[in-house]
VMD Tcl script that draws the C-alpha trace (Angstrom):
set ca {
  {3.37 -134.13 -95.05}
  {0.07 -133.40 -96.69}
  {-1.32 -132.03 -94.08}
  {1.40 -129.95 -92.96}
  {1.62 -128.34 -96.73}
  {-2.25 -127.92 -96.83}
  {-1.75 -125.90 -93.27}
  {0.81 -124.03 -95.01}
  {-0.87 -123.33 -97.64}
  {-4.29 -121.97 -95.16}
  {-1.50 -119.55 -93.73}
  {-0.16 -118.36 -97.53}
  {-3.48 -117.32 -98.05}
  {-4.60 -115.79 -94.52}
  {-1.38 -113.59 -94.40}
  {-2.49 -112.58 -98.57}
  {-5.64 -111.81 -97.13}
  {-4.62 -109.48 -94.74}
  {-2.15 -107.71 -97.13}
  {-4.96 -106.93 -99.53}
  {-6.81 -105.49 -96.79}
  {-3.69 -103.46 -95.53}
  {-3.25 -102.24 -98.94}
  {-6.97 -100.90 -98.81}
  {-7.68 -97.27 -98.80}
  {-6.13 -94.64 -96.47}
  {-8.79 -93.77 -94.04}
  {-8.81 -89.91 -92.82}
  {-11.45 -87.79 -91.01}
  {-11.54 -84.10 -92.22}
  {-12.65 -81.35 -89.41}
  {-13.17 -78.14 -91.27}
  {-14.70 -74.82 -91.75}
  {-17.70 -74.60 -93.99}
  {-16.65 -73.35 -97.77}
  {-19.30 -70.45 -96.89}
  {-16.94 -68.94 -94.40}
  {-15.03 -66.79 -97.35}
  {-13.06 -67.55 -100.55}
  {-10.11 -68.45 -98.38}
  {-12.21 -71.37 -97.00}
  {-13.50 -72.21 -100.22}
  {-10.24 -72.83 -102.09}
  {-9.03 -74.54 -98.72}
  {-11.95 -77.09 -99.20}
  {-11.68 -77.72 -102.60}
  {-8.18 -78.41 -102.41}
  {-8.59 -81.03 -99.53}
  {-11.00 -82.32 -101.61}
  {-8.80 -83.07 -103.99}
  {-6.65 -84.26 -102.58}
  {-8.03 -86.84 -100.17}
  {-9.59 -88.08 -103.03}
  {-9.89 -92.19 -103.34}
  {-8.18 -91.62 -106.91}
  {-5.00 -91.08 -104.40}
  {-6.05 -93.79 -102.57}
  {-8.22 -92.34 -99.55}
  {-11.54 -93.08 -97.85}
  {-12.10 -89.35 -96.32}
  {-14.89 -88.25 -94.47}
  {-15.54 -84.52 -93.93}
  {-17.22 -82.73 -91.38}
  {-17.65 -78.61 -91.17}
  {-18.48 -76.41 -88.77}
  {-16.98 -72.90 -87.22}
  {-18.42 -73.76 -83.83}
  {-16.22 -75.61 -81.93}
  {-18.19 -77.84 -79.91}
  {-19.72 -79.18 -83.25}
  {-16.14 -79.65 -84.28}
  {-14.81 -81.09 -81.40}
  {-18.13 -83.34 -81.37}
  {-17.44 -84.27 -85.39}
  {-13.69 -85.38 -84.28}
  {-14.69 -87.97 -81.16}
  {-16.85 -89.85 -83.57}
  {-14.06 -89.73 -86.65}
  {-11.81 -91.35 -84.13}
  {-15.04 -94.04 -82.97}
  {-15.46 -94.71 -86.77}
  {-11.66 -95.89 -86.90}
  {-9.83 -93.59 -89.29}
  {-6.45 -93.62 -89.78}
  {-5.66 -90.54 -89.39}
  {-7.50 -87.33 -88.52}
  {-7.09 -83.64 -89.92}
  {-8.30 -80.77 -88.02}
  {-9.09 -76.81 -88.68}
  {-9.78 -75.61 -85.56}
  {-12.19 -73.41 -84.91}
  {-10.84 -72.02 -81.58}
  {-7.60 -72.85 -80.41}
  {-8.30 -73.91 -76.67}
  {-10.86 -77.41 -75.66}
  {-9.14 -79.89 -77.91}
  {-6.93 -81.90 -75.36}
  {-9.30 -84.59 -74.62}
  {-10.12 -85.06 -77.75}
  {-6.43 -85.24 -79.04}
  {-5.58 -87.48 -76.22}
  {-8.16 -90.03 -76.95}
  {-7.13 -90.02 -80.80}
  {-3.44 -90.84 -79.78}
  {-4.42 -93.38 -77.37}
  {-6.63 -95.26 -80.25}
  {-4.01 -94.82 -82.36}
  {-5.00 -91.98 -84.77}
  {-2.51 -89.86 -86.11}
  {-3.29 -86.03 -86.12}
  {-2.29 -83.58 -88.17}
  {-3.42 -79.98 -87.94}
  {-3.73 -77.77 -90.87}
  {-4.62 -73.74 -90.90}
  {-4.61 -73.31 -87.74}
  {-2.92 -74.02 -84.69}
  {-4.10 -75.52 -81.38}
  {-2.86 -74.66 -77.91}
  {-2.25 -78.37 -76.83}
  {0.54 -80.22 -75.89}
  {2.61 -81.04 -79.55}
  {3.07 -84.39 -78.09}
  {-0.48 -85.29 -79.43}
  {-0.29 -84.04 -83.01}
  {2.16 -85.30 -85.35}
  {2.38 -81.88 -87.29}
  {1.36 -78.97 -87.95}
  {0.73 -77.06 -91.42}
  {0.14 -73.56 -90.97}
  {0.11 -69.81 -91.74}
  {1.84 -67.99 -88.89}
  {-1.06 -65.72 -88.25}
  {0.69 -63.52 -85.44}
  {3.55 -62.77 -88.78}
  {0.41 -62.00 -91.12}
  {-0.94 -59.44 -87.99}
  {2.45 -57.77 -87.88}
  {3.21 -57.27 -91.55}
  {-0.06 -55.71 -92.06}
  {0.33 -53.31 -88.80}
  {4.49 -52.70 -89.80}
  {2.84 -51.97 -93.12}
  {0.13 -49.72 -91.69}
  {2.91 -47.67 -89.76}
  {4.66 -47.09 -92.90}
  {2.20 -44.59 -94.36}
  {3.70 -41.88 -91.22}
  {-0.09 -41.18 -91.09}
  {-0.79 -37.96 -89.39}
  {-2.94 -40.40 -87.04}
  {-4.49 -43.72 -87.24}
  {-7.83 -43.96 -85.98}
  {-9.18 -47.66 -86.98}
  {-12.27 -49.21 -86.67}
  {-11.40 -52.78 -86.23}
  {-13.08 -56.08 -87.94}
  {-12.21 -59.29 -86.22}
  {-12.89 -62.80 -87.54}
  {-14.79 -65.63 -85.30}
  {-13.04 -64.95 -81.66}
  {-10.69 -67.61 -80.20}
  {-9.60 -69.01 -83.49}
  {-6.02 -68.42 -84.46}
  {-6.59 -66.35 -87.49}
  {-8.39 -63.96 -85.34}
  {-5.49 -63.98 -82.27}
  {-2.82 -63.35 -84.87}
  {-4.20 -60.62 -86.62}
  {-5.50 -58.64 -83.57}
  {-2.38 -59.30 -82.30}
  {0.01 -56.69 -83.39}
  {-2.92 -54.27 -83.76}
  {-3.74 -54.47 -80.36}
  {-0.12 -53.74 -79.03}
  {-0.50 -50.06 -81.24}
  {-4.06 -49.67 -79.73}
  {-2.32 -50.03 -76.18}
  {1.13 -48.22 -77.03}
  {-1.25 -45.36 -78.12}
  {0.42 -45.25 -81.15}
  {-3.38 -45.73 -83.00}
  {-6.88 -44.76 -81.69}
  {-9.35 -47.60 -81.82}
  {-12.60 -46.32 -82.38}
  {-14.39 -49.99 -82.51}
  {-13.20 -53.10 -82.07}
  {-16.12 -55.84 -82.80}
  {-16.36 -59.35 -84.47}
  {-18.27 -60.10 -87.63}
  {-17.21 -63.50 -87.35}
  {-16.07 -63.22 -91.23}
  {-19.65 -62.14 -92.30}
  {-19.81 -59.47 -95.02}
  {-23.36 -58.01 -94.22}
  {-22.35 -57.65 -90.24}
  {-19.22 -56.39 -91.09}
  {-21.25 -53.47 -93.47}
  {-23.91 -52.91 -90.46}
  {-20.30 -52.28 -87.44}
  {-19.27 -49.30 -89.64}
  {-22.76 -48.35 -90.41}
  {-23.05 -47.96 -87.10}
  {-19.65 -46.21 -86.49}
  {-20.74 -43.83 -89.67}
  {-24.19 -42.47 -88.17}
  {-22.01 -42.16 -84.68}
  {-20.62 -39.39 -86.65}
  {-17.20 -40.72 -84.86}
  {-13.93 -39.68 -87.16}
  {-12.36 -42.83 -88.75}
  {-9.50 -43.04 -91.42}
  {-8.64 -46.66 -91.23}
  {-10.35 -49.96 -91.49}
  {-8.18 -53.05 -90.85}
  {-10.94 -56.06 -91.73}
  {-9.51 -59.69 -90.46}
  {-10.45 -60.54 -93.62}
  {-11.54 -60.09 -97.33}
  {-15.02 -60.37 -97.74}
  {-16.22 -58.11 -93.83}
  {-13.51 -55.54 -96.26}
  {-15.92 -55.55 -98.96}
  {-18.86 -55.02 -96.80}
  {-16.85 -52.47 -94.93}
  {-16.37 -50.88 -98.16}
  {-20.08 -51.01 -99.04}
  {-20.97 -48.94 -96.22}
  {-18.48 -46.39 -97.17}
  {-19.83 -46.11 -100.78}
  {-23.05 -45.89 -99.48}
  {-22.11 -42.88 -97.48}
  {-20.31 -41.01 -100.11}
  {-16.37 -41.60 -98.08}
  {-13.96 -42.09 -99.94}
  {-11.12 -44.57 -99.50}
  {-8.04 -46.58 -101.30}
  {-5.00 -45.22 -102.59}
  {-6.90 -41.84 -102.92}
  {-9.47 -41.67 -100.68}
  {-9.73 -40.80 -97.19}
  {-9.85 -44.19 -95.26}
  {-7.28 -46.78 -95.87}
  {-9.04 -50.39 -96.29}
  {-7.31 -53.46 -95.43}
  {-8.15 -56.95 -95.71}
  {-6.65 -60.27 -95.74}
  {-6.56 -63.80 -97.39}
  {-6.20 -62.48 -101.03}
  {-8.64 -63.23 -103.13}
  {-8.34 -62.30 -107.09}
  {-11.55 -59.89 -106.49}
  {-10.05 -58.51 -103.81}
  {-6.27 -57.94 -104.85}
  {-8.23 -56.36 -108.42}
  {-9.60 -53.91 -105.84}
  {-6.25 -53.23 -104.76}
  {-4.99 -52.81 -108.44}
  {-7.98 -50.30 -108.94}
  {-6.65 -48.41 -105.93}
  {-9.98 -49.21 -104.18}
  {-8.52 -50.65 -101.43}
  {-5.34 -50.40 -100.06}
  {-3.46 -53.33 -98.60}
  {-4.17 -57.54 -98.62}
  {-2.56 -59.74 -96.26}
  {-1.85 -63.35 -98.33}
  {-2.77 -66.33 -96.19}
  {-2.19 -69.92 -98.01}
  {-4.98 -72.21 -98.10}
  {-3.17 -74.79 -99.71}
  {-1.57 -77.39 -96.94}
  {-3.32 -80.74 -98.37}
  {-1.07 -81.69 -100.36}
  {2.04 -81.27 -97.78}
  {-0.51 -83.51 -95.54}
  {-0.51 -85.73 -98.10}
  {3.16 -86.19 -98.63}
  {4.04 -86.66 -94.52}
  {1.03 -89.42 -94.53}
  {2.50 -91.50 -97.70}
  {5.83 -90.96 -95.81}
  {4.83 -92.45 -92.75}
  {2.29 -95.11 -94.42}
  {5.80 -96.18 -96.06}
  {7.73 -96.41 -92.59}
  {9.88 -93.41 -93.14}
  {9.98 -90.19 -90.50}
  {8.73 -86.59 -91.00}
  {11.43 -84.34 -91.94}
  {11.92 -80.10 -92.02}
  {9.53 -79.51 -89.08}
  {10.03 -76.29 -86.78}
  {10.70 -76.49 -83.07}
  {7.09 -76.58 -82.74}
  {5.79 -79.57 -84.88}
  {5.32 -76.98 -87.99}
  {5.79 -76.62 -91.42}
  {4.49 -72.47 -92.26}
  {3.63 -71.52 -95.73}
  {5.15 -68.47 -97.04}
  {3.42 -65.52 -97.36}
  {3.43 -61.92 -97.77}
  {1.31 -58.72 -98.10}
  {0.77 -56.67 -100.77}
  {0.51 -53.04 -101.43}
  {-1.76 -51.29 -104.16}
  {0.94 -49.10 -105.18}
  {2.80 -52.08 -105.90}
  {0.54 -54.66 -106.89}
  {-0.01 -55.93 -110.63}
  {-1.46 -58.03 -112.74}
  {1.33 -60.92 -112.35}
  {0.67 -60.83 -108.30}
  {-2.90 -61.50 -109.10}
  {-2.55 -64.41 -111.80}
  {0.32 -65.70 -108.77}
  {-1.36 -65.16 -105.90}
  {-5.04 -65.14 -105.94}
  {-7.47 -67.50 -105.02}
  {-10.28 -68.12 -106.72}
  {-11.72 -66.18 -110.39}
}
mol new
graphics top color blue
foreach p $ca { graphics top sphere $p radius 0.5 }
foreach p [lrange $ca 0 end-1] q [lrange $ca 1 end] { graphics top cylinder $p $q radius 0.2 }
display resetview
């Protein structure tokens, strides 16, 4: 009898054991863009940061990149290390399959954030996301409202192949080939301010007529803008060229509300905490609920005019100071 309650007593405290260790931290591995990308990316860091903080009971470790082998390269040894779950900003949507499989196969959950993948949704449990083709089309349905006389647009893309680019060359490129708009150059500055100043630089000195720039996002705007200033053209709700950018930043949307520029395309950086909710769901055996067809949850967003804009929007709306 003694021995059988001393044996009982070894398995009381191995199963205790194990329960302390199972109620250890969360363990996630972070695949991101670097904050330097733009404010967007900034405020996106800062509030997974936050977030996957061990004060909310998480062990996170980050990794960021915008090239995608470094990325993809980052994730494989996330999943070696033996996280729980894995979080992933892509930077390009296509060469993640292998990677995704292997995670589901070792039993890491995924979750993408940002951006989408192209992948089979069987090996991500969901997705939270700005529908970047919707940001591309309110911007261009916005653009058409003006009943410009013409639109001839230099074009600014972001880094090529991720889905913030696709989305908002989308629409864009259907005008370019309905001939509804001229494009007079169409060229990545990979989100860069200073190479997004030097593409209309270029276009300026070409001496090539322009009356629209439509930057993929805020901060090639402002260096698109600095050219323009530089060569005396005026632009905004005034001027001659209409500037466009996206992501909405509060120095950005002031430009707007100075009539500098003319148009800012929102895109929500702030999915952690969704993240957050779906992984305490599942850590507490329940299911994911109010996902799309497609594995999704997409934050709500909108553009905004600077005819419209005030000081409310910005306070609302804007990231960063």
């Amino acid at each position: 009898m003694k021995k059988f309650a001393a044996l009982f007593l070894s398995l009381v405290l191995i199963l205790c054991s194990a329960a302390v260790v199972a109620e250890g931290p969360i363990k996630v591995g972070i695949v991101n863009n670097p904050p330097s990308e733009s404010g967007y990316r900034e405020a996106n860091v800062k509030d997974f940061e936050t977030v996957f903080s061990a004060e909310n009971g998480y062990e996170a470790k980050t990794f960021y990149s915008i090239k995608n082998d470094e990325q993809l390269s980052a994730a494989r040894q996330f999943i070696t290390d033996g996280v729980d779950y894995l979080l992933i900003s892509a930077a390009e949507t296509t060469g993640w399959d292998s990677v995704l499989a292997d995670a589901k196969e070792q039993g890491v959950t995924v979750f993408l954030f940002d951006r989408m993948i192209d992948c089979d949704p069987d090996l991500f449990e969901a997705a939270v996301v700005s529908n970047m083709a919707d940001e591309g089309a309110t911007a261009v349905n916005w653009l058409l409202s003006l009943n410009l006389p013409e639109y001839k647009v230099i074009h600014i893309q972001g880094a090529m192949g991720s889905d913030a680019q696709l989305g908002r060359t989308g629409a864009l490129d259907a005008q370019f080939e309905a001939g509804a708009m001229t494009k007079v150059v169409q060229q990545t500055a990979t989100w860069d301010e200073a190479e997004a100043k030097k593409i209309v630089e270029t276009v300026i000195n070409s001496g090539e007529d322009f009356n629209v720039i439509y930057a993929e996002n805020d901060g090639m705007a402002k260096g698109a803008v600095a050219a323009l200033d530089e060569a005396g053209i005026t632009h905004g709700v005034n001027g001659k060229v209409v500037v466009m950018g996206f992501d909405c930043n509060k120095w950005a949307l002031r430009e707007l509300l100075a009539g500098n520029w003319n148009y800012d395309g929102q895109c929500s950086p702030f999915q952690a905490k969704v993240i957050d909710s779906m992984i305490k769901t599942l850590e507490a055996g329940g299911a994911i609920e109010g996902l799309n067809e497609k594995k999704q949850i997409i934050s709500v967003e909108k553009g905004f005019d600077a005819r419209e804009l005030t000081e409310e929007d910005i306070a609302t709306y804007g990231l960063g100071e």
